[in-house]
N, C-alpha and C positions, 0 to 999 in steps of 0.2 A: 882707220883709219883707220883704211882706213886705217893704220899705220898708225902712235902716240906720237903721233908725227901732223903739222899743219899744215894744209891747203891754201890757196890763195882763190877765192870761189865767194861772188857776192848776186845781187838782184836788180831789175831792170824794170820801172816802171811800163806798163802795160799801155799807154797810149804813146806809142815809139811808131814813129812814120819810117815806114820802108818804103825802098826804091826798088824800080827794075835794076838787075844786077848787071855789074861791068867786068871785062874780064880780067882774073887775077885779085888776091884777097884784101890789096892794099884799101885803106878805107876804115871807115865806122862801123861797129858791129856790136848787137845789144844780145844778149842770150838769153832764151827761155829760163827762167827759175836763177838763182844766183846772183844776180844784182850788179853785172857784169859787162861794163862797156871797153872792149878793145878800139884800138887805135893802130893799126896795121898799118906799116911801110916797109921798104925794102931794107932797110938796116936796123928797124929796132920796134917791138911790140911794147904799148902803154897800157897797163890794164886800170881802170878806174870803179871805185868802187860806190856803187848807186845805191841811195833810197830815191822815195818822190819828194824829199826835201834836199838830197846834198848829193855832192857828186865831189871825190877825193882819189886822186892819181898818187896811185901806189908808189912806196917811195921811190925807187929804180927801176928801169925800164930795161926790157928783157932784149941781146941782142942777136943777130941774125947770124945762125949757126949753118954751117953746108947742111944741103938740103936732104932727105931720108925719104927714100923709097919714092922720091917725086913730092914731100909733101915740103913746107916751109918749116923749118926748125928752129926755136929762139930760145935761149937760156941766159942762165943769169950774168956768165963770164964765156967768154971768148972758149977756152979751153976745156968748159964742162959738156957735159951731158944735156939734149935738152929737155929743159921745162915745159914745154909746150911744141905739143905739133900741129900742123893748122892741116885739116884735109876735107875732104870738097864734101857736101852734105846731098840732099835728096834734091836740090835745085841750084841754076846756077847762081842765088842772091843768099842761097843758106851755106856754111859750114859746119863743122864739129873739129872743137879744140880737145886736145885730147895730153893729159900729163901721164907720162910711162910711170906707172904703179899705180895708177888708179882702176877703176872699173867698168867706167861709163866716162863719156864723152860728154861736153858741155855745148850743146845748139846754139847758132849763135845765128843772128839774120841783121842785114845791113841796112844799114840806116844813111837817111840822108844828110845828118849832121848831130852833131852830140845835143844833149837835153836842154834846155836851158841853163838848167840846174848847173853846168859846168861852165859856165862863164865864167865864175868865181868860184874860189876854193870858198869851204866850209869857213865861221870864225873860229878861231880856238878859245872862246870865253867858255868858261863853267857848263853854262846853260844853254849854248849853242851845241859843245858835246854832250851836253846829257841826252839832249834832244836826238841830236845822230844815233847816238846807243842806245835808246827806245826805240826809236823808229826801226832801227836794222832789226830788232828782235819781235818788234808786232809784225814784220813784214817775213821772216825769215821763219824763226824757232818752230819746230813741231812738236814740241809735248806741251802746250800748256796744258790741255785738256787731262792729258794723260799724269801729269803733274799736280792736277788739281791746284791751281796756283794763279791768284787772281791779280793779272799782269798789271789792267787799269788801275786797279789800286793800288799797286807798288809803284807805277809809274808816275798816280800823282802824289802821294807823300813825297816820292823824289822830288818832284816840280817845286814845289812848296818848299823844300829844305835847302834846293842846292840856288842860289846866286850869286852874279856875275863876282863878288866878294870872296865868293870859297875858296879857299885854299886848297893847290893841289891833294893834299892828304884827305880835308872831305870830300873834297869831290873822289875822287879814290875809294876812301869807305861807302860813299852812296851806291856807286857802280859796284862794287863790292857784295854791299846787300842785294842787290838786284838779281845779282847771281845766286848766293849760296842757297836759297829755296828750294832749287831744283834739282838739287843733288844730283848735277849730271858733271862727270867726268868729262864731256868734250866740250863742258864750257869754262871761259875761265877768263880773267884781265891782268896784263903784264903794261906795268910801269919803271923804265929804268931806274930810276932812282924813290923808288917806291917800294919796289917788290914786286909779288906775282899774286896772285890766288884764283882759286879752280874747285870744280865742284867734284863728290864722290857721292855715293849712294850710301847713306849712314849706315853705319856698320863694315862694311863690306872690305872697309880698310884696320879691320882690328888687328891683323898679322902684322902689317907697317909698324913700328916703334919711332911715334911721330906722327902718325898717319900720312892722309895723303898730302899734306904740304911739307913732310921730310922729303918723302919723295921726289917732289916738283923743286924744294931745293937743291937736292944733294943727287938727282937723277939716276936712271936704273942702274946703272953701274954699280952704284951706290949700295942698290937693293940685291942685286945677283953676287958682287963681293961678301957683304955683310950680313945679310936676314936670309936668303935662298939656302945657303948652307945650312945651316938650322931647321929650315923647313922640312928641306928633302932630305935629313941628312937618314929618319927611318927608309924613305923607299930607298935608298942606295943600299939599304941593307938587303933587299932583296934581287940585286942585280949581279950578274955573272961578269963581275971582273968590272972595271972603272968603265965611265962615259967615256966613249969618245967624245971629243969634241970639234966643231967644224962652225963654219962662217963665223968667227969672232965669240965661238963659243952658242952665240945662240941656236946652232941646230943641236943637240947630243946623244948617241946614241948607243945601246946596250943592249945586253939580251938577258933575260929573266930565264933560269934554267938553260937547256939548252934546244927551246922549242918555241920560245916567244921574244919577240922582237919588242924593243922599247924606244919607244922616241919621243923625245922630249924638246917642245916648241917655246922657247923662253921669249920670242916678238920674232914680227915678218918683217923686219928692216934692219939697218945696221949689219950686214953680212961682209957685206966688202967693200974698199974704196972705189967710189965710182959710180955711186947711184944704184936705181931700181934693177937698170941690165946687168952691172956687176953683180949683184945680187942675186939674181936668176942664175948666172951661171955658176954662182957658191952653191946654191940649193940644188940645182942639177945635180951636178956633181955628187954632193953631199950622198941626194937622194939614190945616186946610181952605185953608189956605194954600200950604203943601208938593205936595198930591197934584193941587191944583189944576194945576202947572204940566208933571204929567207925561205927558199926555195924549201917548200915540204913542213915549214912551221905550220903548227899548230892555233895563231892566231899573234894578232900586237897589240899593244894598248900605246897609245897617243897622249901622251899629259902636255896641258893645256892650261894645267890649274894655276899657272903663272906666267900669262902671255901678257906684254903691253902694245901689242898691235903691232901698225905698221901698214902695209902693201897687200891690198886685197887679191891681187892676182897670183900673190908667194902663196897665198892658202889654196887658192886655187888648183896650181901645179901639181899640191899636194895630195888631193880631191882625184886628183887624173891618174896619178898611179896606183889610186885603190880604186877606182871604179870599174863596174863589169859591164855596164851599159851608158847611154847618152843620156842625161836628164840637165833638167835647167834648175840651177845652185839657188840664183835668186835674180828680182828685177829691182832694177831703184832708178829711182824715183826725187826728185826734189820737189820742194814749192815752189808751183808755178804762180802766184799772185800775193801782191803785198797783204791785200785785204781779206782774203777766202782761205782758210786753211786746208780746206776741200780739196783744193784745186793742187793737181802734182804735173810734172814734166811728163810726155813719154816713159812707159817704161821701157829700157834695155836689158835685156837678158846676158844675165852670165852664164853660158853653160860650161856643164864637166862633160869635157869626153873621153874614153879609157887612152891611154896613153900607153905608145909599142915602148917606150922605155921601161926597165925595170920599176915591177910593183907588185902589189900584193895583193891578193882577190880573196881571199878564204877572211875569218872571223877577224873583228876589229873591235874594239871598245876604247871610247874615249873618257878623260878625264877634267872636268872642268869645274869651273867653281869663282869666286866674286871678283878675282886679278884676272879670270880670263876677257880680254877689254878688248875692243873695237875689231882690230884684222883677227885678232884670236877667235871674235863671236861672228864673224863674217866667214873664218872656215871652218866652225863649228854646223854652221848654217848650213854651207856647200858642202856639208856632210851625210847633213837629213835624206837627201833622196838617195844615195849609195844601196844599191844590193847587192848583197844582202845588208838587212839593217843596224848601223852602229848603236850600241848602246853608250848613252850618257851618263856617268857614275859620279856622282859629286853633290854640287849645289847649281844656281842658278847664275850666270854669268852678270857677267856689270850690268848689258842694260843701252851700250851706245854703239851704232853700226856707221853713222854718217862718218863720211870724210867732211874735216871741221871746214868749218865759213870763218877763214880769219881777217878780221878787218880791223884797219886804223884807226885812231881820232887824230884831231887838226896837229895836237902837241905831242905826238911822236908815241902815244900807247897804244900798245893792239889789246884787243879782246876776239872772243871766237865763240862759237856757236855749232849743233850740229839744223840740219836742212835737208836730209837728205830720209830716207826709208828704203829699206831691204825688204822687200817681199816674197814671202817664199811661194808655192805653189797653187798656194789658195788664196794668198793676198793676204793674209797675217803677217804683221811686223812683232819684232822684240822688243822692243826700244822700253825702254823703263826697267821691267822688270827681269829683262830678261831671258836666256832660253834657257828650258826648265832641264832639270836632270832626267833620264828615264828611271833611274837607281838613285835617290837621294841619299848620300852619304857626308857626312860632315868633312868638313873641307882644312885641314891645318888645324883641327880644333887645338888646346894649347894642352891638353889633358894627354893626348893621343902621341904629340908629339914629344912631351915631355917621357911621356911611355916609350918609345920609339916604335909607335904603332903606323901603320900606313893603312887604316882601314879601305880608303876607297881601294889603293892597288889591290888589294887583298879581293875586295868584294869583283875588280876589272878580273881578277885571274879565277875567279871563280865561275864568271862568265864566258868564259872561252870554252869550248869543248877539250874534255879528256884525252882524247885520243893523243896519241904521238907520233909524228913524222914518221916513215919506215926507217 
């Protein structure tokens, strides 16, 4: 996210009465894993968001956009792009909704009439949302285990502290605490008149000045204007002539010598006005540009070490013009039951396949490390089966690959979670810790950069073969 970018993706109690299907998608519709009940008509999609306590209709209803390749199209304004595409599943009572930049598809299967639960909106007292925001996280969240983080117990000091008397600011801090244990960066609670706060994996934000809640206030912009420059300003020293730059800056690219290619992936979104598609065709481009010129190089290195996500299918793309064979990237997966953490959706596979567009096949080394975060570790991942083998030169990436689950409370704050798992070939996820480097090299350390050392590029260029182009 998997883009640092939010989802709109929740869960669906498991004793949901399905009907023989009618024709056409209009209707009730609950989805496997996500907590996720549509409400399908001819001019406008309602998506409401479920536990097996509350059921909460998102704030605006998504409207009905001309149709796409035959399927039903709905977005958030008349003149956008859509949000959602509805197309027809493995029977005719199931579908799959499908958001352009994501990965995977969301199951959905038709119901007879919504829950009970949605008779009435949720209350907005204190203790009515605390309860919601427990509930979505016993039912959803995938790392407790891996987090080592004992929710019941955080759940009832909550119970016990927070009543119907709290003041929006405690109840704020309780929900607050709830999170920052997990140190996970794809969770977090925004209150307009509040603030925001979000989790990191301690440490991993020591280059930020401010950490990561300067960030979250002052946004990337923020971080690529003012702290990037300083970073990278030793690997510039080793590049042949200035970056280019392309899609709004975040692709850029240069050549090391006159035999190695350099590309530098600052996030997989934010490329062009216009959404996910616009965006494909900046990185197209971009890309047709870059691999054009590397005919006969000696190899490229890929830095990563300051990606903020984005669109798992922009990593994707990328994945296809270095690839020399068909392999599958990864499968994901979300939680399929409130109560079983066991239990996951389908897996769908993402595969790479080599691409007749311009690209590169000969040696590759990438570079990553604790800013490489969500879409960044998701094409880091659809990297792993590439042959020949890419090596990883850095440190250990953030740790979060879900595209986030952002949900509401009664009184207008979201909060968000991730839900989901990347699986690679063997059924291993990263989630936590991480994907490991193959070459651990210090990452930004402040010694090196003070020096104007670049030791990972150094150690990436040492790993490519000798040889030179004819």
């Amino acid at each position: 996210m998997s883009s640092v970018l939010f989802a709109l993706w929740m869960a669906f109690p498991s004793s949901s009465t399905f009907q023989t299907a009618e024709p056409g998608p209009n209707g009730y519709w609950a989805s496997e894993g996500y907590g996720l009940m549509v409400t399908i008509e001819d001019s406008s999609l309602v998506i409401h968001e479920l536990t097996a306590i509350s059921c909460l209709a998102q704030p605006d209803a998504l409207v009905r956009l001309p149709d796409e390749d035959g399927h039903r199209a709905y977005g958030a304004s008349v003149d956008g792009e859509p949000s959602i595409l509805v197309l027809s599943g493995d029977a005719p009572e199931r579908k799959r909704l499908r958001r352009p930049g994501t990965a995977s598809d969301i199951l959905v299967r038709r119901i007879t009439a919504p829950p009970q639960s949605c008779a009435s909106p949720p209350a907005a007292t204190p203790t009515a949302m605390l309860e919601l925001f427990i509930r979505t996280w016993e039912e959803h969240y995938i790392l407790f285990d891996q987090k080592m983080v004992d929710w019941s117990a955080l759940a009832k000091l909550a119970r016990a502290r927070v009543t119907d008397a709290s003041t929006p600011r405690e109840l704020f801090d309780m929900l607050a605490g709830l999170i920052t244990p997990f140190e996970d960066v794809h969770t977090g609670l925004s209150a307009p008149e509040l603030g925001s706060v979000r989790g990191a994996r301690a440490g991993t934000d020591a280059v930020i000045p401010g950490g990561i809640e300067a960030l979250a206030a002052n946004g990337p912009g923020w971080f690529f204007a003012e702290v990037a420059p300083h970073l990278f300003a030793p690997t510039n020293e080793h590049l042949n002539g200035p970056l280019r730059r392309f899609c709004n800056d975040q692709v850029q690219f240069a050549l090391i010598g006159d035999d190695v290619g350099y590309l530098r992936l600052l996030s997989f979104s934010g490329y062009a006005d216009g959404g996910y598609r616009a965006d494909r065709r900046c990185l197209d481009d971009a890309l047709d540009s870059f691999f054009a010129e590397l005919v006969g190089f000696r190899g490229m290195v890929i830095d990563v070490r300051v990606n903020f996500g984005g669109d798992d299918p922009l990593g994707l793309a990328i994945a296809e013009r270095l690839a020399t064979t068909e392999y599958t990237a990864y499968r994901k997966e979300a939680r399929a039951d409130p109560s079983d953490r066991t239990k996951w959706t389908p897996g769908q596979p993402s595969v790479v396949r080599p691409s007749a567009r311009p690209g590169f096949r000969g040696p590759v080394v990438e570079l990553t490390g604790p800013l490489t975060i969500s879409a960044g570790e998701t094409f880091t991942q659809a990297l792993m089966g590439r042959v020949p083998k890419i090596a990883r030169v850095g440190e250990h990436t953030q740790g979060v690959f879900s595209d986030v689950l952002s949900r509401h409370l009664p009184n207008g704050w979201r909060f968000w979670l991730p839900n989901e798992v990347f699986r690679d070939a063997e059924g291993r996820t990263f989630d936590g810790p991480g994907i490991p480097p193959t070459d651990p090299v210090p990452v930004f350390a402040p010694a090196d950069v003070a020096a104007g050392r670049d030791p990972g590029l150094e150690r990436a260029l040492a790993l490519l073969p000798a040889s030179r182009r004819p």
